[in-house]
N, C-alpha and C positions, 0 to 999 in steps of 0.2 A: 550421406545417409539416405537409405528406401524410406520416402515416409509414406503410409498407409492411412487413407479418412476410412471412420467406419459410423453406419449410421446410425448406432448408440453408444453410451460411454461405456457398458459391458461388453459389447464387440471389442470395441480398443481394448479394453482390457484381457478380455480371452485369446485372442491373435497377439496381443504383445508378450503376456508370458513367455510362452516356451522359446522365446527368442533373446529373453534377459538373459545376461553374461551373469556369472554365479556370485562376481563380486558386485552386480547390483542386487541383486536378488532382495523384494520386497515386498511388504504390505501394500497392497493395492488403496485403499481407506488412509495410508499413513501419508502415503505421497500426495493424497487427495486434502489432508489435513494441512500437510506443508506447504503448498504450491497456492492453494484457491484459500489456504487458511492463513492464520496466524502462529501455527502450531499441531501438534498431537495432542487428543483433549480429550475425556473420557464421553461428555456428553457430546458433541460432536460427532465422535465415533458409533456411539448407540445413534443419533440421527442416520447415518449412514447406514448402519446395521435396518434399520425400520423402514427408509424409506427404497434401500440400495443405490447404485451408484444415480441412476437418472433420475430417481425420486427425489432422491438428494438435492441434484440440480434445480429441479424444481420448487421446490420446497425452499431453496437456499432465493432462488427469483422471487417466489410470492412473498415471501417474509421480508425482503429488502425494498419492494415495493410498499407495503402493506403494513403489517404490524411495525416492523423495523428498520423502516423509512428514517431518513435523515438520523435523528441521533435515537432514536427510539428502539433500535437495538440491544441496550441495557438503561432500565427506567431509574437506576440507583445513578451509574454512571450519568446518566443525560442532566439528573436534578444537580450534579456537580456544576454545569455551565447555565448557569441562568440568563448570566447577560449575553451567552450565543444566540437566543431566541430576538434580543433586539436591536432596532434599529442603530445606525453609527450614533443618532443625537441623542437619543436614549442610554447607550453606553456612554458617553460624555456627559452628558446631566449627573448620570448613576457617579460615575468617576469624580465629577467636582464633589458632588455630595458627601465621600466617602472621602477628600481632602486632598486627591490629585490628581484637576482635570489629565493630563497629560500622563497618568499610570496605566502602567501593562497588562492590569489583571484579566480583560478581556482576553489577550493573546496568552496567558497562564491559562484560564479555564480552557482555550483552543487544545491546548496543549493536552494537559491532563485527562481531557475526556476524549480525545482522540487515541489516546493510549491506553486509556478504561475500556474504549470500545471494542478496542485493536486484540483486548485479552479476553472480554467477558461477554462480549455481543455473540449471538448465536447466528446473525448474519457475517459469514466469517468471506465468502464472496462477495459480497458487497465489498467491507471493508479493504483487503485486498483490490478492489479497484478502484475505491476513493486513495488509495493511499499512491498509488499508479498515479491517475491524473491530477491528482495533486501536485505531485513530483512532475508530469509531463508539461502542467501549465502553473511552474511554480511561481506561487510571490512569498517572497519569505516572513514566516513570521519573526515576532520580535524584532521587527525592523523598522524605523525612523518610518512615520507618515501614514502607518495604519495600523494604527494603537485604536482605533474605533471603526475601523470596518476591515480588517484583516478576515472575523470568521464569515462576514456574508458572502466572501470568496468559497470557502469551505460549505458553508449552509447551501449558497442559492447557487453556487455552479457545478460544484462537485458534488456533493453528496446527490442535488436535486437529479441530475443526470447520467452519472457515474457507471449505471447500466441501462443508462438509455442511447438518446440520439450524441454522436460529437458533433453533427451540426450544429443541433441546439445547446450543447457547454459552450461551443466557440464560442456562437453570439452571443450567449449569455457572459460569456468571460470577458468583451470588448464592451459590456457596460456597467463592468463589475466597478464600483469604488476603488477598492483593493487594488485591483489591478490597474485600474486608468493610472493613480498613484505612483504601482510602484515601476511602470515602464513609463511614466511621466507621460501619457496622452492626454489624460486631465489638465495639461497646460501649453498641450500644443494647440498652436492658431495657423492662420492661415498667412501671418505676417511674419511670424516667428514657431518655421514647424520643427518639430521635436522626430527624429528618426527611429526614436528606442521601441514603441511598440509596433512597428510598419516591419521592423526589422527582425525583432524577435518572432512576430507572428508568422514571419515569411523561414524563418532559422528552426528556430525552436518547435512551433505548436501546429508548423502542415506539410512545406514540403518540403525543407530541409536543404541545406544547402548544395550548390551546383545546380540549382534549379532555378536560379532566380539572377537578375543583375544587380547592379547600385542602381540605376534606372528605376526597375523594378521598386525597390526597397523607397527610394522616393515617393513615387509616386502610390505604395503602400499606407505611408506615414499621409500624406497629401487628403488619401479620399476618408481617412477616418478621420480627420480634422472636424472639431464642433463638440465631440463625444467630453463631456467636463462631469464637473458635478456644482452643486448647490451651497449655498452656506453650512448645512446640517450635513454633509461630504453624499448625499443622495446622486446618480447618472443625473444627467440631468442633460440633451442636446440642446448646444445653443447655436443656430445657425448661423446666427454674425462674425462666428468663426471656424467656419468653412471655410476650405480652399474651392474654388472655382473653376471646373475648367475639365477638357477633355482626360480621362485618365486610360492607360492602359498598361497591366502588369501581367510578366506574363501571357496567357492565352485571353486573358479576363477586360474588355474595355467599356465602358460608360462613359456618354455626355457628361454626367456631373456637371449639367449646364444650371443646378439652381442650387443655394444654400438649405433652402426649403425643405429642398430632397434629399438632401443630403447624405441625409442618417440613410433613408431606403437605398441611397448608394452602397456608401457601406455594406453594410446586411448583404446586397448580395453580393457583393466583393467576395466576403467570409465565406458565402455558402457557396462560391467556385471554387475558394483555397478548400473547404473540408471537403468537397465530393471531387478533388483531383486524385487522379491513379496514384500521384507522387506520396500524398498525403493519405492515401489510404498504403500505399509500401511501407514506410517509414513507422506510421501507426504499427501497422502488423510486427513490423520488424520489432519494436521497445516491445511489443505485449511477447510478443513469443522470447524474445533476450530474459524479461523477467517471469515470465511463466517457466520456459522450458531448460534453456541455455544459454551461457554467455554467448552461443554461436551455432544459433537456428541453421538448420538446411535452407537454402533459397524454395525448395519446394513447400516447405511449410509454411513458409511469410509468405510466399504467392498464392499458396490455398484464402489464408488468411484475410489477405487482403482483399482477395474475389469478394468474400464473402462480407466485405466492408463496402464496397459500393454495389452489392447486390441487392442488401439490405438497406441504401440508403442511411451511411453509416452509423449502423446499429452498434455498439457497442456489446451486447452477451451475447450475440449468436456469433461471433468473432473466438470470444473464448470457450463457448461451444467445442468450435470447430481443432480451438487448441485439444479438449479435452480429449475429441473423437478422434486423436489420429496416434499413430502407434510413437511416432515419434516423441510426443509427452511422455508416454506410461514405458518409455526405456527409457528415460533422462533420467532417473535417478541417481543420486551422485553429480549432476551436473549442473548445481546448480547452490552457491553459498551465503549462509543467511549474514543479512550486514547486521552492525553491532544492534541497534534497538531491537529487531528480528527476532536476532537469537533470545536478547532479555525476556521479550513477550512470550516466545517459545516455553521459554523457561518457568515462567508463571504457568502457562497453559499445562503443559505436561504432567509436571509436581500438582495442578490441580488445587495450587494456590489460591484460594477469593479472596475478596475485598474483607474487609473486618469491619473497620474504618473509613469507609471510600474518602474521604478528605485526606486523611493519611497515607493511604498506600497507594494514590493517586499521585500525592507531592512526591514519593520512595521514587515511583517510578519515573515520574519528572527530572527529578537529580542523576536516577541513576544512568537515566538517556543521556544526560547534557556530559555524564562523565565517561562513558564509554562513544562520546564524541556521533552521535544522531540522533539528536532531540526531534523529532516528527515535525514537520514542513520548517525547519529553521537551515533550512541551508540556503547563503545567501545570495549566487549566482541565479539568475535566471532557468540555468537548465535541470532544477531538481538535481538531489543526491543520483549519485552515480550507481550502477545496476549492475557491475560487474565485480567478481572474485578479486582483483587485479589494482581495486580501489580500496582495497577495504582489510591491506595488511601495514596493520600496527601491533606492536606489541603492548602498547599500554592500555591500549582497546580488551586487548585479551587479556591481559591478566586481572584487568578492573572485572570481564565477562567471570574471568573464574572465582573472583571474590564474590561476587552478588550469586552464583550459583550456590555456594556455602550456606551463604546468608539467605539466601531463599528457602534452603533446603533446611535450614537450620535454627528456622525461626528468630532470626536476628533483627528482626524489622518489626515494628507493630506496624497495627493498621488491616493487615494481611488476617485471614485467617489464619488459626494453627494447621501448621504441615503434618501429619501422618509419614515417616516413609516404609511404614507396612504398605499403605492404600497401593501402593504400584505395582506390587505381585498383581499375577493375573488372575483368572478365578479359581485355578486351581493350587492351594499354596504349596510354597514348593519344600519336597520333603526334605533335601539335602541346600549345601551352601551352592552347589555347582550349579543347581536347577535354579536357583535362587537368582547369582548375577545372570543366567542367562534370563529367565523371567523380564529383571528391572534392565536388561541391553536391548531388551525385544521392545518392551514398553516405551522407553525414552525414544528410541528411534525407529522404530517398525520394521526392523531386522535383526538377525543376527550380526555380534560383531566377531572381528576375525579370530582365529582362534590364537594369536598373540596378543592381542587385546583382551581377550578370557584369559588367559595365561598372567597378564600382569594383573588383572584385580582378584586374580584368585593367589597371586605372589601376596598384593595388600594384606590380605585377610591372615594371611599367614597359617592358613590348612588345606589340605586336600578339596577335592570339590566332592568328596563322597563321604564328607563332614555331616552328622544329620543338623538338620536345621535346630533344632533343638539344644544343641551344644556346639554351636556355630558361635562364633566372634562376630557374626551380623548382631545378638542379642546386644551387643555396645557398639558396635561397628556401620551400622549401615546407615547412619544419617552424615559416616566419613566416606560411603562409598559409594552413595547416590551422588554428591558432588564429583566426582570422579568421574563416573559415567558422563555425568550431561557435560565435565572437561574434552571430552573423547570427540573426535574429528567427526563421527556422525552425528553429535547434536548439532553440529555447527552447518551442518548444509540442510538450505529448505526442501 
């Protein structure tokens, strides 16, 4: 694929048109919803209308730094996680008090308002790339050993830099609790060293494998030695358990001639693995795989990546440079949403709210864990998988086409009431045909094919030059809205 940078996101967008194949053929604003969003969303799409495509950009930056920092993207949502605001010994205090030290509810409110945010936050780029490095430097929630500091993984590494520096998540992430925990560096010594975070870090979160030896990975594990925590599970360096001694991984070597120093070893260790070429490739590569396509052109991860140690691995001028290139704004169609995704999609579109935030916050909770991706509970180290290819099950889907009923159908409290008049566009439509084409345009930001009109205008069982008036929608359409969001275009981001 020719891929083209242009130096606004309305250039990309004007030069990519007339070059879409007629079965991509699409709203520009929709694929902007899908991709940088959580969904198709009606206020969303007026932000985009007001500010247009780069205002948008902006406005989506100042808001995520700013108003809608950390969880302050939705003020209903955020008051759902009270104990995400503190400290691990604070949520264990809170936990004995409430009758068990050792209960989950901490990693429940992670959960639930992670997925409040993921549908009602108006920082919908933010969100999309807290949900990215989360997945890139996963610790799984719900899991053994960080029941009281699992969200300050989420609070202070990811949300805090999520569109900022990845130098700064790294380091931040190598003295995370959470983390030391769940790749066991919190109990590696210099007498008895632990290889799991020297190894992961070198695999997983920079430059990926074939880049590195066992050598390497040793002496990875070696110089982060000391990095523990406290009684209360607080970072906490303790130098008496340092390893000592000359290190070199990779291109990367230190004395590491004092315990003292240790930790400052470290540190820069981290910040040779984030500003390596390998580790700015590989970055590029996961962001453009989930932005664009399961299988980027090599010229677009190389733009990409330039533009990661240009910036001094700036994290949004990165997906910038995704937005500005022509090869984004033709990916449409190439790219399928995984089961939570589409749930959240599904709330957004239908323009579902909260009712009950306690309630439709737990809906959503359940109904993650039963179409099988509960938000950061997957429990390998390398995050949920990002590709079409992971993500066919059948029970997956049919559980997606029950909750799309039940969504649409008001089967759930908690939720506001659904409308499904509200999805015509602003002009209603005068027959049944102008009708499903309206709610096909709306769910997905295109036309669907004219076999796919063909068979929900079979459902309806009339003409499409039925007036609306004496149309089988007047009982029908809360059966035929379900239908639609079943349809292969709700299903790709």
């Amino acid at each position: 694929m020719t891929t083209t940078f242009w130096p606004t996101i309305a250039d990309a967008v004007r030069n990519t048109v007339p070059t879409a194949r007629a079965p991509l053929a699409w709203q520009p604003a929709c694929l902007l919803m899908s991709r940088f969003g959580f969904g198709i969303e009606t206020k969303t799409q007026a932000d985009i209308t007001h500010y247009g495509l780069d205002g948008w950009w902006k406005f989506q930056l100042a808001f995520s730094r700013g108003a809608g920092a950390g969880y302050a993207g939705h003020a209903g949502v955020a008051a759902q996680g009270p104990l995400l605001t503190q400290s691990p010994a604070q949520v264990r205090a809170w936990l004995a008090a409430n009758g068990n030290e050792y209960g989950w509810e901490a990693m429940d409110q992670l959960t639930r308002v992670t997925l409040g945010l993921q549908a009602w936050s108006r920082g919908q780029v933010y969100e999309t790339a807290v949900d990215f490095f989360a997945n890139h430097l996963n610790v799984a929630n719900h899991s053994d050993g960080v029941w009281t500091t699992r969200h300050t993984m989420d609070r202070d590494v990811i949300r805090k830099h999520a569109l900022g520096s990845y130098e700064n998540m790294l380091l931040a992430s190598a003295r995370n609790p959470a983390m030391l925990r769940y790749l066991s560096l919190a109990s590696s010594t210099k007498s008895a060293i632990n290889e799991n975070h020297g190894r992961e870090l070198l695999e997983l979160h920079t430059v990926g494998i074939g880049n590195y030896t066992e050598a390497d990975v040793q002496n990875s594990a070696r110089i982060l030695t000391g990095r523990s925590l406290d009684a209360d599970f607080n970072y906490l360096y303790k130098p008496e358990k340092h390893w000592v001694g000359p290190i070199k991984v990779m291109g990367f070597s230190h004395p590491n001639d004092s315990a003292a120093t240790g930790e400052a070893a470290g540190d820069a260790y981290l910040r040779y693995l984030a500003r390596h070429p390998a580790t700015a490739k590989r970055l590029a590569q996961k962001l453009c795989v989930h932005y664009v396509s399961d299988n980027p052109s090599p010229t677009l991860v190389a733009a990409v990546a330039k533009i990661y140690l240009q910036t001094g691995t700036q994290i949004a001028p990165m997906l910038l440079a995704i937005l500005r290139s022509t090869e984004f704004w033709a990916s449409r169609g190439a790219k399928v949403r995984r089961p939570a995704e589409n749930l959240i999609a599904t709330v957004r579109v239908l323009g579902v709210g909260p009712g009950t935030l306690s309630r439709s916050l737990q809906h959503l909770h359940w109904m993650s864990s039963s179409v099988g991706q509960v938000p950061l509970d997957w429990s390998p180290p390398n995050g949920y998988p990002d590709v079409a290819s992971a993500w066919r099950s059948s029970g997956s889907l049919l559980n997606l086409w029950s909750y799309h009923r039940g969504l649409a159908q008001n089967w759930y409290d908690g939720f506001a009431p659904f409308d499904p008049t509200s999805l015509y566009l602003a002009v209603k439509p005068k027959t049944s045909g102008e009708a499903i084409h309206q709610l096909c345009v709306r769910v997905s930001g295109r036309r669907f094919p004219t076999a796919h009109v063909a068979a929900l205008q079979t459902f309806l069982g009339e003409p499409a030059s039925t007036p609306i008036a004496a149309s089988r929608l007047r009982w029908y359409l809360h059966h035929l809205v379900p239908l639609i969001l079943d349809a292969p275009q709700h299903a790709l981001r």
